[in-house]
N, CA, C, O and CB atoms as a CASP TS submission, in Angstrom:
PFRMAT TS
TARGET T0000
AUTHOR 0000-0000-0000
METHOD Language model
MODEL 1
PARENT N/A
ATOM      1  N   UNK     1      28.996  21.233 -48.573  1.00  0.00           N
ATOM      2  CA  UNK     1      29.255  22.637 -48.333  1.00  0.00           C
ATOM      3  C   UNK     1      27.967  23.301 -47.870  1.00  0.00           C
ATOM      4  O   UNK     1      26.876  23.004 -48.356  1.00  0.00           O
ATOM      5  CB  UNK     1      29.813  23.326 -49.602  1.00  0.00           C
ATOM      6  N   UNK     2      28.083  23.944 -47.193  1.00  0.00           N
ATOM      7  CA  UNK     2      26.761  25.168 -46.565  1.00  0.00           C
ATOM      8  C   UNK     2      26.268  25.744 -47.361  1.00  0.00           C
ATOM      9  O   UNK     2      26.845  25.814 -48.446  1.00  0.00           O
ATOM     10  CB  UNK     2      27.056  26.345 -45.686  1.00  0.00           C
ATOM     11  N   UNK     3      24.985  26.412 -47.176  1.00  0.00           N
ATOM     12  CA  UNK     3      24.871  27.445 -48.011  1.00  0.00           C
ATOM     13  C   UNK     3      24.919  28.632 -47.701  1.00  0.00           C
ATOM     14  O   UNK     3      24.843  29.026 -46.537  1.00  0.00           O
ATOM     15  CB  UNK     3      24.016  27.393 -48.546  1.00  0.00           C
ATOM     16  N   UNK     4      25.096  29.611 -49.042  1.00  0.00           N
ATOM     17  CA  UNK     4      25.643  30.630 -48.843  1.00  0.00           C
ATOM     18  C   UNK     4      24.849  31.501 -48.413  1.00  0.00           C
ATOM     19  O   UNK     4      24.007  31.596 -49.306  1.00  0.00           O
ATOM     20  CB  UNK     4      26.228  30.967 -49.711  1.00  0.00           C
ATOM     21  N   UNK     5      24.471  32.502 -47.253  1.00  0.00           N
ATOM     22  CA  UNK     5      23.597  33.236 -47.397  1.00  0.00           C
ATOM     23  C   UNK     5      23.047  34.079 -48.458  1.00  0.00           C
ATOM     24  O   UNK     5      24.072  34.598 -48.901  1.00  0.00           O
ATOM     25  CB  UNK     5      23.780  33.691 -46.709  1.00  0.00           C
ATOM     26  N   UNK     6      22.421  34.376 -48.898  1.00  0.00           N
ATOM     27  CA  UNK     6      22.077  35.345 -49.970  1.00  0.00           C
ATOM     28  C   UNK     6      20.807  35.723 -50.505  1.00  0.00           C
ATOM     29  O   UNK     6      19.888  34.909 -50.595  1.00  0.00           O
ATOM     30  CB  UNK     6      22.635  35.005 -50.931  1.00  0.00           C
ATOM     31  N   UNK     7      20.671  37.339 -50.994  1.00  0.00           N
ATOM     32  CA  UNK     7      19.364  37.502 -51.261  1.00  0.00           C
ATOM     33  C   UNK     7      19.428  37.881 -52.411  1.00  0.00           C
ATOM     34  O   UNK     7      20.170  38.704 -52.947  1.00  0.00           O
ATOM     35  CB  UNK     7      18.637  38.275 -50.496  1.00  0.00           C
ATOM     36  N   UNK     8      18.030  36.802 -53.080  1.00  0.00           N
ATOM     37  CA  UNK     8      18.435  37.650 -54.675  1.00  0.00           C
ATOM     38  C   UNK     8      17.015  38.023 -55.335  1.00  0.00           C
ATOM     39  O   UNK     8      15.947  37.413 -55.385  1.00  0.00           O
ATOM     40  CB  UNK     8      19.412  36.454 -56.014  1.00  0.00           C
ATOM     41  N   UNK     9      17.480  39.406 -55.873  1.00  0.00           N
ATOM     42  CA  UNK     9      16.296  39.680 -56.889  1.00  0.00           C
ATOM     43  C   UNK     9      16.570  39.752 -58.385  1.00  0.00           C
ATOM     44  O   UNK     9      17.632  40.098 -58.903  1.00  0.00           O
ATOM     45  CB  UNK     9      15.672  40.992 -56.565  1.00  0.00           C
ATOM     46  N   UNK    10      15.138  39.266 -59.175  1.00  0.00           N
ATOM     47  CA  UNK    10      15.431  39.102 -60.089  1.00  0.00           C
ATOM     48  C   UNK    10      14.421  40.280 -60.886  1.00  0.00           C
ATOM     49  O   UNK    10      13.242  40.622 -60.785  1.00  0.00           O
ATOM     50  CB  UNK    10      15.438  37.697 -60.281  1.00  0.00           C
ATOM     51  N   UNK    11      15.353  40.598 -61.551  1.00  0.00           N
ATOM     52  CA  UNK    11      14.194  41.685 -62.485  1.00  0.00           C
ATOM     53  C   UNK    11      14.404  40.966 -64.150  1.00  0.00           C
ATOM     54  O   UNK    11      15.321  41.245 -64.922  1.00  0.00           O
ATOM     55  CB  UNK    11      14.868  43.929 -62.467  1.00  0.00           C
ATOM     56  N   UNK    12      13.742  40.393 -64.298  1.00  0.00           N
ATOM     57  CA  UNK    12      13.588  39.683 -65.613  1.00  0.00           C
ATOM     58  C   UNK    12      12.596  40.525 -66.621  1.00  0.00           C
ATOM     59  O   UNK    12      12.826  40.468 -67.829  1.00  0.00           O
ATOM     60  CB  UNK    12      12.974  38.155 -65.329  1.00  0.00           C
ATOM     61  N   UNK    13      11.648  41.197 -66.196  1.00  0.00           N
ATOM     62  CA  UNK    13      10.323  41.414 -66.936  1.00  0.00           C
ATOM     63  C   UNK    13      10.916  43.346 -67.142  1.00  0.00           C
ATOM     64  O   UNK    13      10.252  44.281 -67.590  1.00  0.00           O
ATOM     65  CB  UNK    13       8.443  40.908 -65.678  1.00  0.00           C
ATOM     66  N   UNK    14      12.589  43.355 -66.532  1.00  0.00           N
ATOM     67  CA  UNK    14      13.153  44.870 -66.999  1.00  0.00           C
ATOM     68  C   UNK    14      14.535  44.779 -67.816  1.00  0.00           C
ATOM     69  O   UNK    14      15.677  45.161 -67.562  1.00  0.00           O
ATOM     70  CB  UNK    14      13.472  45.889 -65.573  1.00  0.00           C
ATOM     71  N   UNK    15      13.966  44.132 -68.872  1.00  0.00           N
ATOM     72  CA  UNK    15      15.864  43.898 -69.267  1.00  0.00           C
ATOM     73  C   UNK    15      16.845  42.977 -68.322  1.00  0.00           C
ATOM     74  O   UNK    15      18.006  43.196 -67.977  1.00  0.00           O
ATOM     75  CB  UNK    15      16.752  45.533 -69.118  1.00  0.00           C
ATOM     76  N   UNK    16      15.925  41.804 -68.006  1.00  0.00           N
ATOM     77  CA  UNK    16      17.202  40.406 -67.446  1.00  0.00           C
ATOM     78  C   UNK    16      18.030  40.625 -66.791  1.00  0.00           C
ATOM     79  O   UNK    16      19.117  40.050 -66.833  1.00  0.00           O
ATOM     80  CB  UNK    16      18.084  39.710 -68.319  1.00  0.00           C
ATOM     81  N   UNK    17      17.675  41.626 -65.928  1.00  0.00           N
ATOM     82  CA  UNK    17      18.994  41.525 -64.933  1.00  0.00           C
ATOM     83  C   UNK    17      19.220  40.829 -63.840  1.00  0.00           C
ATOM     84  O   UNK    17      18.116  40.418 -63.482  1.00  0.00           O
ATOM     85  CB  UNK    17      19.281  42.555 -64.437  1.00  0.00           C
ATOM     86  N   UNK    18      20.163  40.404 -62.986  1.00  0.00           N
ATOM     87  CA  UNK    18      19.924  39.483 -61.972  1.00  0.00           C
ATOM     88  C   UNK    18      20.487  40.003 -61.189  1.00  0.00           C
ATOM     89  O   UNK    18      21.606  40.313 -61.599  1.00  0.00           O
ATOM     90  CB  UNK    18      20.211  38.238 -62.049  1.00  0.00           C
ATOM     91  N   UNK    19      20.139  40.541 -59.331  1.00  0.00           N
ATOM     92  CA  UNK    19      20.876  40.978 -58.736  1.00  0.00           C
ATOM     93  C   UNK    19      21.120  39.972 -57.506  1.00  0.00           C
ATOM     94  O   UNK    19      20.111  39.303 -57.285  1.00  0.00           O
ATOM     95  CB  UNK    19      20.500  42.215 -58.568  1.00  0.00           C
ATOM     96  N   UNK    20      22.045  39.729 -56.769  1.00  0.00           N
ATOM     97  CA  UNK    20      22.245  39.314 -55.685  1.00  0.00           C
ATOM     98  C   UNK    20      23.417  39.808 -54.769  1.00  0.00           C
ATOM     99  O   UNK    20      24.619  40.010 -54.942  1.00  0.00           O
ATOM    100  CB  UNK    20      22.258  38.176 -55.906  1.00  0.00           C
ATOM    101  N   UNK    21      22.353  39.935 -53.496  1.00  0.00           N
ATOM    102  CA  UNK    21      23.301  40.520 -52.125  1.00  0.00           C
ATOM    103  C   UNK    21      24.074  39.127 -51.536  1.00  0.00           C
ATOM    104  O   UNK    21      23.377  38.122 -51.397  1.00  0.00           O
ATOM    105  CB  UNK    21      22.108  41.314 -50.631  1.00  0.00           C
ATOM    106  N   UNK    22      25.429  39.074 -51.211  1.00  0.00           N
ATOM    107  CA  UNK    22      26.143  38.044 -51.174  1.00  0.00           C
ATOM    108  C   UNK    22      27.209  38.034 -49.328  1.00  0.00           C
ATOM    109  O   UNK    22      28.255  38.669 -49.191  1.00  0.00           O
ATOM    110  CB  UNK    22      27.081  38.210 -52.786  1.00  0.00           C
ATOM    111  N   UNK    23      26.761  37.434 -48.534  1.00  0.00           N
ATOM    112  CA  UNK    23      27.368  38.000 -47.225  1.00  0.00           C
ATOM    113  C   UNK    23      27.965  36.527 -46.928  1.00  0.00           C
ATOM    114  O   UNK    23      27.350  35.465 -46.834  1.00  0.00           O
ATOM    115  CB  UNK    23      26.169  38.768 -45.924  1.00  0.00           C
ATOM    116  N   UNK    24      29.286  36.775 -46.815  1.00  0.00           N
ATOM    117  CA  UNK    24      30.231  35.588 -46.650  1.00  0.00           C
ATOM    118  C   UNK    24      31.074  35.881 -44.847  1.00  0.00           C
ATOM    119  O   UNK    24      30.930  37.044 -44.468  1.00  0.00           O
ATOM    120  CB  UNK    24      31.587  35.666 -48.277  1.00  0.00           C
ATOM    121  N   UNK    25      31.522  35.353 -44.278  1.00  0.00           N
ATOM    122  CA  UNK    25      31.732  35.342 -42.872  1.00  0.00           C
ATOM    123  C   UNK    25      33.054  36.392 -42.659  1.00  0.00           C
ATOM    124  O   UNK    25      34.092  36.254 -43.306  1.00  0.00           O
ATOM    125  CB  UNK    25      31.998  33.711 -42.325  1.00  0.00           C
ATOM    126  N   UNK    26      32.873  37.334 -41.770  1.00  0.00           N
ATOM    127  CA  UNK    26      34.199  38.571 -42.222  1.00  0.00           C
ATOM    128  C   UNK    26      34.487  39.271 -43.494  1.00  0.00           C
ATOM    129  O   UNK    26      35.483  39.988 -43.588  1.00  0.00           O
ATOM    130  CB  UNK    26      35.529  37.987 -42.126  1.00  0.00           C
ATOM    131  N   UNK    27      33.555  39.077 -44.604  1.00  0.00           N
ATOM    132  CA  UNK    27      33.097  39.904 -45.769  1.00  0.00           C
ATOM    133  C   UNK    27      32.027  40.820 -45.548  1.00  0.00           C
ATOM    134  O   UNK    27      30.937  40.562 -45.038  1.00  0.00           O
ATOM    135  CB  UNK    27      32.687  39.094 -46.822  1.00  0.00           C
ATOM    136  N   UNK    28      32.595  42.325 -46.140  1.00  0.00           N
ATOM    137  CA  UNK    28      31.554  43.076 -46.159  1.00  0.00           C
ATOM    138  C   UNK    28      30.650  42.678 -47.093  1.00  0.00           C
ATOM    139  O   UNK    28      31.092  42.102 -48.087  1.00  0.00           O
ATOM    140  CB  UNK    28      31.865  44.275 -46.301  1.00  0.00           C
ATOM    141  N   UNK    29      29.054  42.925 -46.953  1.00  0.00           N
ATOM    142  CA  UNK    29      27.816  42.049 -48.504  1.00  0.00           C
ATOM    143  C   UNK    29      28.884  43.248 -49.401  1.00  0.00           C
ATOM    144  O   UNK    29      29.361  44.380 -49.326  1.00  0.00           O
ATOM    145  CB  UNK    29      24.993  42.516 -48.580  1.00  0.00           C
ATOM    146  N   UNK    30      28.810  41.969 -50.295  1.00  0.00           N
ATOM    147  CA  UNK    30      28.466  42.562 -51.532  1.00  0.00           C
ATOM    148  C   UNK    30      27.304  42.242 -52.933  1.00  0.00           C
ATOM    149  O   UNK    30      26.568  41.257 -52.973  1.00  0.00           O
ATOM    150  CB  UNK    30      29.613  42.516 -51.943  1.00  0.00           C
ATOM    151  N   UNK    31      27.371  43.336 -54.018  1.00  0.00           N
ATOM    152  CA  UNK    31      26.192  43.002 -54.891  1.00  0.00           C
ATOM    153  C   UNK    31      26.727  42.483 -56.031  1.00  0.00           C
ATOM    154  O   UNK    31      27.847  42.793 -56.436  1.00  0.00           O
ATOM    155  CB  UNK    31      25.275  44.149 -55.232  1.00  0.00           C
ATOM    156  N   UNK    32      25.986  41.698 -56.584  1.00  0.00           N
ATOM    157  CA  UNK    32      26.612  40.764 -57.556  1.00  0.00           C
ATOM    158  C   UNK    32      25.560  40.890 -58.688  1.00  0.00           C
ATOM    159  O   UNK    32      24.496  40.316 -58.460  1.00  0.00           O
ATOM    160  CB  UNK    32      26.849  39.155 -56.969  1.00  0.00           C
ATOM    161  N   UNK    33      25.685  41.595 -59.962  1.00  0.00           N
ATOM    162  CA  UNK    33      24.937  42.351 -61.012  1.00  0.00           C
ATOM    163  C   UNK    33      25.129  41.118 -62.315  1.00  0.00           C
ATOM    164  O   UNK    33      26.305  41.094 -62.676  1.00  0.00           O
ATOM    165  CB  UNK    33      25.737  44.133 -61.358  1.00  0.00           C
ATOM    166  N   UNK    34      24.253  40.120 -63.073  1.00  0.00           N
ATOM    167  CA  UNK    34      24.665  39.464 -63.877  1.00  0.00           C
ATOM    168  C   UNK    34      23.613  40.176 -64.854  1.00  0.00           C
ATOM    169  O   UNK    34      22.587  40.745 -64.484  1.00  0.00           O
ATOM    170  CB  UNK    34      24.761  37.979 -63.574  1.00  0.00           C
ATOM    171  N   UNK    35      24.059  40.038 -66.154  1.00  0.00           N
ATOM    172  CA  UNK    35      23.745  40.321 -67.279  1.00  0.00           C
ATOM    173  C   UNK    35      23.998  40.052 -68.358  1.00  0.00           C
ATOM    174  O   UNK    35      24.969  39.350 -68.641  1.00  0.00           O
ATOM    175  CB  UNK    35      23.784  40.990 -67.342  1.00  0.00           C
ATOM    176  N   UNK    36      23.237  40.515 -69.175  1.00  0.00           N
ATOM    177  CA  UNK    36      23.885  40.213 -70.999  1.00  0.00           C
ATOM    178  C   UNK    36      25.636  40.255 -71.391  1.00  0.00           C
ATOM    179  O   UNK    36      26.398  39.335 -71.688  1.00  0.00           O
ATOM    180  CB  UNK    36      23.194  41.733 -72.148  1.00  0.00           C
ATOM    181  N   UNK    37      25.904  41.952 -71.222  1.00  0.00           N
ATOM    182  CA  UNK    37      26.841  42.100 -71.388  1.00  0.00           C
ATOM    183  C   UNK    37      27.382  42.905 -70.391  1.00  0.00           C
ATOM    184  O   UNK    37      26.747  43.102 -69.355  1.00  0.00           O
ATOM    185  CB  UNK    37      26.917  42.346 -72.415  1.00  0.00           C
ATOM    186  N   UNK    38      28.946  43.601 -70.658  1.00  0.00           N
ATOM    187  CA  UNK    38      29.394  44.306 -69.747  1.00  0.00           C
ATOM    188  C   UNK    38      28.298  46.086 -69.733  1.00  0.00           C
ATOM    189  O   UNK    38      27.785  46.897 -68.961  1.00  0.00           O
ATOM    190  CB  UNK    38      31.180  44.328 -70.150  1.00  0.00           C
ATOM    191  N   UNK    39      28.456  45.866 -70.825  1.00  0.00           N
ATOM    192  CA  UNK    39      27.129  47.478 -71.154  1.00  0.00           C
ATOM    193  C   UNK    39      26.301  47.668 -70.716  1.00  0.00           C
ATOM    194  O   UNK    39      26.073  48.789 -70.262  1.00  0.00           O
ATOM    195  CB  UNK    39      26.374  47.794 -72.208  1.00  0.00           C
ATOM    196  N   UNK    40      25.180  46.365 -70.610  1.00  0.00           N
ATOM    197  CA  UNK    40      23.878  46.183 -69.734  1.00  0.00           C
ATOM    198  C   UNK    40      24.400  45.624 -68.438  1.00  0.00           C
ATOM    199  O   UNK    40      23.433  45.404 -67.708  1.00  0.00           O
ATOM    200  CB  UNK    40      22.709  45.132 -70.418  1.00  0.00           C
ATOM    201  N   UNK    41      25.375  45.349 -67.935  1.00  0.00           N
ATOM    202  CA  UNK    41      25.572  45.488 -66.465  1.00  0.00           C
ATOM    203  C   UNK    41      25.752  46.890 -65.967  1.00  0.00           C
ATOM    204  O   UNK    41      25.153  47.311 -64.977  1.00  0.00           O
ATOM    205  CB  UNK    41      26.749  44.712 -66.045  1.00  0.00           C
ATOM    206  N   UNK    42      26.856  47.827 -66.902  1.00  0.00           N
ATOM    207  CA  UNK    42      26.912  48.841 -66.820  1.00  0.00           C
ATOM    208  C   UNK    42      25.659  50.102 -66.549  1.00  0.00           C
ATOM    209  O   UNK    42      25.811  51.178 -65.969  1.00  0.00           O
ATOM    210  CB  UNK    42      27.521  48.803 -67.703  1.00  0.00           C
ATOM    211  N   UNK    43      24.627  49.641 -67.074  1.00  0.00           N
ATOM    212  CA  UNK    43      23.478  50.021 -67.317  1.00  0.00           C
ATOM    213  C   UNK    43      22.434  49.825 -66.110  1.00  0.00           C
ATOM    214  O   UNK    43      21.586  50.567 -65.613  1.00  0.00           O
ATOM    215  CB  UNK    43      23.150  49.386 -68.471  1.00  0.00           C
ATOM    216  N   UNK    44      22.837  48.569 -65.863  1.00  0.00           N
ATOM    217  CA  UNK    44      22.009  48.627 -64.789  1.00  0.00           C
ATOM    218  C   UNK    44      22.580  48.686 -63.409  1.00  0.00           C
ATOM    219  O   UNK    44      21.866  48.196 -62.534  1.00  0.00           O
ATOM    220  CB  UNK    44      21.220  47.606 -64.876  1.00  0.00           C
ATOM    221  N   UNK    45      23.962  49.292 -62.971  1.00  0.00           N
ATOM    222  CA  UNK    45      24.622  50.188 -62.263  1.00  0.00           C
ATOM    223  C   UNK    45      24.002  51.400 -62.013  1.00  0.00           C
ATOM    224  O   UNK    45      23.731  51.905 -60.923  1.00  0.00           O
ATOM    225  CB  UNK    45      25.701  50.393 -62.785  1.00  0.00           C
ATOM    226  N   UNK    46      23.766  51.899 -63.356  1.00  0.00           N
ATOM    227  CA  UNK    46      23.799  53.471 -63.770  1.00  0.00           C
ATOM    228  C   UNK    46      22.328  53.456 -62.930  1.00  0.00           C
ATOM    229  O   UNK    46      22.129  54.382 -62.144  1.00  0.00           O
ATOM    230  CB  UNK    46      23.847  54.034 -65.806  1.00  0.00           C
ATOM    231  N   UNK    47      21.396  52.505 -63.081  1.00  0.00           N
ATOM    232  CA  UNK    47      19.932  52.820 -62.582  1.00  0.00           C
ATOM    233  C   UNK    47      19.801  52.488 -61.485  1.00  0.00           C
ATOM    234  O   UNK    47      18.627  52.716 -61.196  1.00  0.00           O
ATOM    235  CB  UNK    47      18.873  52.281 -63.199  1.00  0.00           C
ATOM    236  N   UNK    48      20.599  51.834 -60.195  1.00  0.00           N
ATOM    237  CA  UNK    48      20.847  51.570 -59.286  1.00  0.00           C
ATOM    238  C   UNK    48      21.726  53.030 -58.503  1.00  0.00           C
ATOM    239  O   UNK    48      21.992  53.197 -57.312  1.00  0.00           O
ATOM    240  CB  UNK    48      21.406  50.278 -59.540  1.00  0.00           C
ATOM    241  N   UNK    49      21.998  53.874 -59.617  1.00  0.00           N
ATOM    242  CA  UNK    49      22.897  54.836 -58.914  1.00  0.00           C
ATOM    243  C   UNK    49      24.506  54.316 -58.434  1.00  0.00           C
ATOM    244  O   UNK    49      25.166  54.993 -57.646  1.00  0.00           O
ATOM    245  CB  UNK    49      22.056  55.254 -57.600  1.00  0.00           C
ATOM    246  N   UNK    50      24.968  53.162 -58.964  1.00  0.00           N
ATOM    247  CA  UNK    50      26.107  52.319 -58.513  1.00  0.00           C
ATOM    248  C   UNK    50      27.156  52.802 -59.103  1.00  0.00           C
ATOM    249  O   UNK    50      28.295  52.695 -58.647  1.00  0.00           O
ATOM    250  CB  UNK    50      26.024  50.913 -58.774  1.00  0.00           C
ATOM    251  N   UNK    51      26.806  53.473 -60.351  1.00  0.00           N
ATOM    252  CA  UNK    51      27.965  53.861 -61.835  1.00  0.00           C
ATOM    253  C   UNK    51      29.155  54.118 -61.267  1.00  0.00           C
ATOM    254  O   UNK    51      30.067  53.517 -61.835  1.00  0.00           O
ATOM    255  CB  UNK    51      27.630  55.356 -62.888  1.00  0.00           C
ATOM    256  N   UNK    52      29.520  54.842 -60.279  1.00  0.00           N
ATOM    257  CA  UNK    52      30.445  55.513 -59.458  1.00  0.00           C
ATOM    258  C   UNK    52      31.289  54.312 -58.829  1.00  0.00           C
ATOM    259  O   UNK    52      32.518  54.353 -58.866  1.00  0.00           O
ATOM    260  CB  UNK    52      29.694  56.477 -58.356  1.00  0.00           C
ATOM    261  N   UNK    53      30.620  53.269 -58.265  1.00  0.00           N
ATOM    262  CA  UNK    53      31.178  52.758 -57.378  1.00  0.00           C
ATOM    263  C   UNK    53      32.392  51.901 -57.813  1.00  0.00           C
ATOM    264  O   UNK    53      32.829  52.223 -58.918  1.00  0.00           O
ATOM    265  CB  UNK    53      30.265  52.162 -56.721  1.00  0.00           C
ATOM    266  N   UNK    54      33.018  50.914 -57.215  1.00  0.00           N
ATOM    267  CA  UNK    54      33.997  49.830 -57.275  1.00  0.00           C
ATOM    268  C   UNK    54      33.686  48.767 -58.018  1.00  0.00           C
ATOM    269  O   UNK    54      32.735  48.230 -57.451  1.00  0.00           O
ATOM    270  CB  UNK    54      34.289  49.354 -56.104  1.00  0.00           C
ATOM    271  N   UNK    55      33.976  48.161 -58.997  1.00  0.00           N
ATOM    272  CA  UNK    55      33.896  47.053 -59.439  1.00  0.00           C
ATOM    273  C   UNK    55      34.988  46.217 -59.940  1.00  0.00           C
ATOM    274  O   UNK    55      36.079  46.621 -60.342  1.00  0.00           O
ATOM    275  CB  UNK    55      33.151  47.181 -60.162  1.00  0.00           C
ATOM    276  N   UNK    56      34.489  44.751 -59.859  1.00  0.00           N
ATOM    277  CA  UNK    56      35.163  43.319 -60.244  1.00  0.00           C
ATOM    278  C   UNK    56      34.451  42.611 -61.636  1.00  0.00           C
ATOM    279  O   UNK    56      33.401  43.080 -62.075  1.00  0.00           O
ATOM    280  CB  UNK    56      34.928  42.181 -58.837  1.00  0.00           C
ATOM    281  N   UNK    57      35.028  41.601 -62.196  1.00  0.00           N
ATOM    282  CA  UNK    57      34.899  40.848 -62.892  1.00  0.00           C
ATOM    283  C   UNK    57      35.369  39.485 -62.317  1.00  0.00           C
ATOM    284  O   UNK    57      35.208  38.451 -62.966  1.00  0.00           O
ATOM    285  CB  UNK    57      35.377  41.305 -63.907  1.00  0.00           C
ATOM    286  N   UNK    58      35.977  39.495 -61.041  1.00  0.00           N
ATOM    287  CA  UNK    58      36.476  38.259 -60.111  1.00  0.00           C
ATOM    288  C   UNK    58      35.585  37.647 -59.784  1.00  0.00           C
ATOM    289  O   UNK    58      34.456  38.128 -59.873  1.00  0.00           O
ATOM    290  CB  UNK    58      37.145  38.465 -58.939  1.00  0.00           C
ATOM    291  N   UNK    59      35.803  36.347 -59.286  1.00  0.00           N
ATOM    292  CA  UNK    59      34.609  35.473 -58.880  1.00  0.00           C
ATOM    293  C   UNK    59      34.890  35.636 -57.454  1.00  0.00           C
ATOM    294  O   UNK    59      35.907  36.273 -57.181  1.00  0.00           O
ATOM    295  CB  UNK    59      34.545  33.831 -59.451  1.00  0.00           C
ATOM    296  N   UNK    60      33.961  35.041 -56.194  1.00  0.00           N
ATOM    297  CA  UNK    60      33.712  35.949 -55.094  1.00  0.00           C
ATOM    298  C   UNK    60      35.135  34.948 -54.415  1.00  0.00           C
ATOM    299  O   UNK    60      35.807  35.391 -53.483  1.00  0.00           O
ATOM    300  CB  UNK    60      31.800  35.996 -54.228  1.00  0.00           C
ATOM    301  N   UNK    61      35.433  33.533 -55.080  1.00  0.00           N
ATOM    302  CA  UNK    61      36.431  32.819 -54.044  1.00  0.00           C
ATOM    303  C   UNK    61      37.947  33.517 -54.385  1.00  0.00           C
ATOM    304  O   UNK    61      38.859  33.335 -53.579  1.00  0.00           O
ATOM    305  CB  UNK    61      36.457  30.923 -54.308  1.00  0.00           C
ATOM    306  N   UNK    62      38.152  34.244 -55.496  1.00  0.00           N
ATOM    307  CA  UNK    62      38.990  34.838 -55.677  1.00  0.00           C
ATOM    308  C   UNK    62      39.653  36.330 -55.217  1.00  0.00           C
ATOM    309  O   UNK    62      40.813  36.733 -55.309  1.00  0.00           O
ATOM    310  CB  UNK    62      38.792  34.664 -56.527  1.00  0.00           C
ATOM    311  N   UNK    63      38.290  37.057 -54.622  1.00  0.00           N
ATOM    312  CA  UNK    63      38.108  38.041 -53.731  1.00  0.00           C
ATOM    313  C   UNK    63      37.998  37.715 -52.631  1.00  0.00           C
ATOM    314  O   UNK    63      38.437  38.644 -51.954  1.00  0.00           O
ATOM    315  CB  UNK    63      37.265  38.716 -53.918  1.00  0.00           C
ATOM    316  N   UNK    64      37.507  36.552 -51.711  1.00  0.00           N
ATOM    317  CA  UNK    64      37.791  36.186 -50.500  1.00  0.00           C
ATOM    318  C   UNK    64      39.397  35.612 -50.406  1.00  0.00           C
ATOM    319  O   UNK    64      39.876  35.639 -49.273  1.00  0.00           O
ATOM    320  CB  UNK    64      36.699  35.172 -50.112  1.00  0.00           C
ATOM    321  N   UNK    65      40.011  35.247 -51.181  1.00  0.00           N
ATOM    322  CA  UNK    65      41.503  34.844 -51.186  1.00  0.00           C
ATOM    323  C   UNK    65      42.274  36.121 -51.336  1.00  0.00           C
ATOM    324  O   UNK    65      43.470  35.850 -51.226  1.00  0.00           O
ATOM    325  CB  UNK    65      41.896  33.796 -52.398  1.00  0.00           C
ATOM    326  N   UNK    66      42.096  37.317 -51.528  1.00  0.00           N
ATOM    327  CA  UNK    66      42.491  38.382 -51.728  1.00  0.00           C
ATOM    328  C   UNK    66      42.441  39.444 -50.889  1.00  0.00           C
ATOM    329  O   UNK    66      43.070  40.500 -50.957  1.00  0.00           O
ATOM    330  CB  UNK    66      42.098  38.601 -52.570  1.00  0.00           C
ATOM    331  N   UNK    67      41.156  38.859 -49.605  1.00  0.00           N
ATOM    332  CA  UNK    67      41.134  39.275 -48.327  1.00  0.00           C
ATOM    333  C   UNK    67      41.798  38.902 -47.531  1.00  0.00           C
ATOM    334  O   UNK    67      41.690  39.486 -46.453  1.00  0.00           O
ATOM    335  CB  UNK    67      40.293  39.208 -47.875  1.00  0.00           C
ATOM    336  N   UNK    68      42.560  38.048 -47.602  1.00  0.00           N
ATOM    337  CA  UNK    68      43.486  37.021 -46.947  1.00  0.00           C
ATOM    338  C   UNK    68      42.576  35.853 -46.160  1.00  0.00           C
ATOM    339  O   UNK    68      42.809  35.660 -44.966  1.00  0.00           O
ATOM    340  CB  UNK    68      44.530  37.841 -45.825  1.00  0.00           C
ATOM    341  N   UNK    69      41.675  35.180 -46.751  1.00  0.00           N
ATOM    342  CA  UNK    69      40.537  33.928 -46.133  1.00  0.00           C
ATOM    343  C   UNK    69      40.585  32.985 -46.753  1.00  0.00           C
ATOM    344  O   UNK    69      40.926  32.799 -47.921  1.00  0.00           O
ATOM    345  CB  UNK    69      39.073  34.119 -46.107  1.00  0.00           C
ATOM    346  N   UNK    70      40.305  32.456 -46.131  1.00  0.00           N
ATOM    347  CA  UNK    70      40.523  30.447 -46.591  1.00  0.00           C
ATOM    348  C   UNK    70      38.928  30.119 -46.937  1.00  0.00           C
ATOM    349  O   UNK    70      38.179  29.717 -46.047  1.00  0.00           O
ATOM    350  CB  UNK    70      41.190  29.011 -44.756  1.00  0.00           C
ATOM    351  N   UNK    71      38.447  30.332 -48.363  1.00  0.00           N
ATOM    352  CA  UNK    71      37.093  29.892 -48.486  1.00  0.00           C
ATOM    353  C   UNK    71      36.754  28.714 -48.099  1.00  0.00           C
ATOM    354  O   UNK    71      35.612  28.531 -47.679  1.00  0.00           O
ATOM    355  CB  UNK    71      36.691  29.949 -49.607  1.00  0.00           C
ATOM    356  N   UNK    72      37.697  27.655 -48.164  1.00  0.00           N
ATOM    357  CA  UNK    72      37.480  26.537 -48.177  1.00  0.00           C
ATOM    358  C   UNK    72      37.378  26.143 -46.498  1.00  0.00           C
ATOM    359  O   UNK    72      36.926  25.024 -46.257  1.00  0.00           O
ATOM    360  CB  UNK    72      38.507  25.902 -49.075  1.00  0.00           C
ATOM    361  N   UNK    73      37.739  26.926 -45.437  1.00  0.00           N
ATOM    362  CA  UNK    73      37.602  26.708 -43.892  1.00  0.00           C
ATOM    363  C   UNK    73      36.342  28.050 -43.631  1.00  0.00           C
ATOM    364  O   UNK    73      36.330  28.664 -42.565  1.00  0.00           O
ATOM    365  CB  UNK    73      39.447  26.973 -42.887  1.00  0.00           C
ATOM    366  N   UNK    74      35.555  28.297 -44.514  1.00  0.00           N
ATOM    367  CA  UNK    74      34.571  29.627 -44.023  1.00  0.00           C
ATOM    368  C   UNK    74      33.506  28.217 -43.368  1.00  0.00           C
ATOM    369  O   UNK    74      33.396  27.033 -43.685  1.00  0.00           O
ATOM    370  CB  UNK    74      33.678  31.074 -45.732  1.00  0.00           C
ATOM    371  N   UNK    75      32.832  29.130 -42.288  1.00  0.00           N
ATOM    372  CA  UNK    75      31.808  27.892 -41.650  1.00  0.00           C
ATOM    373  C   UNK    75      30.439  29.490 -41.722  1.00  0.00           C
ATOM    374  O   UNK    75      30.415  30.551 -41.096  1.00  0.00           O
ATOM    375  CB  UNK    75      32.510  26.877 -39.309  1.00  0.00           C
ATOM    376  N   UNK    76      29.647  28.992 -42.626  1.00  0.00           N
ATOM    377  CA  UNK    76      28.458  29.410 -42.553  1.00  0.00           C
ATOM    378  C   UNK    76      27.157  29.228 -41.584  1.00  0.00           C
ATOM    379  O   UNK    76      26.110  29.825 -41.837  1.00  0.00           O
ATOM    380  CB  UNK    76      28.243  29.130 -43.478  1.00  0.00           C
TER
END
């Protein structure tokens, strides 16, 4: 399999958060926030200014199948 494009930062030395920008072929990027819990993801939304926005708990092949895409024929 290819790899996926992606850029990731890590802020470890601010409360462990892990961010990554995720750009799949006919997907708009999206950001992908890992953390402790749902609270400290929440949290670190809120400091990103994101609090507002859209969110998942889906994994990204389950949101590309939901776009109507065949992850498994994406050519990176």
């Amino acid at each position: 399999m290819e790899k996926i494009p992606r850029k990731s930062f890590v802020i470890q030395s601010f409360k462990d958060w892990y961010f990554d920008i995720d750009q799949y072929p006919n997907v708009p990027p999206y950001l992908e926030i890992e953390g402790k819990s749902e609270e400290h993801l929440r949290e670190g939304m809120k400091l990103l200014g994101l609090d507002n926005n859209r969110t998942s708990n889906k994994g990204e092949r389950i949101l590309i199948k939901e776009m109507g895409l065949d992850w498994y024929n994406m050519k990176f």
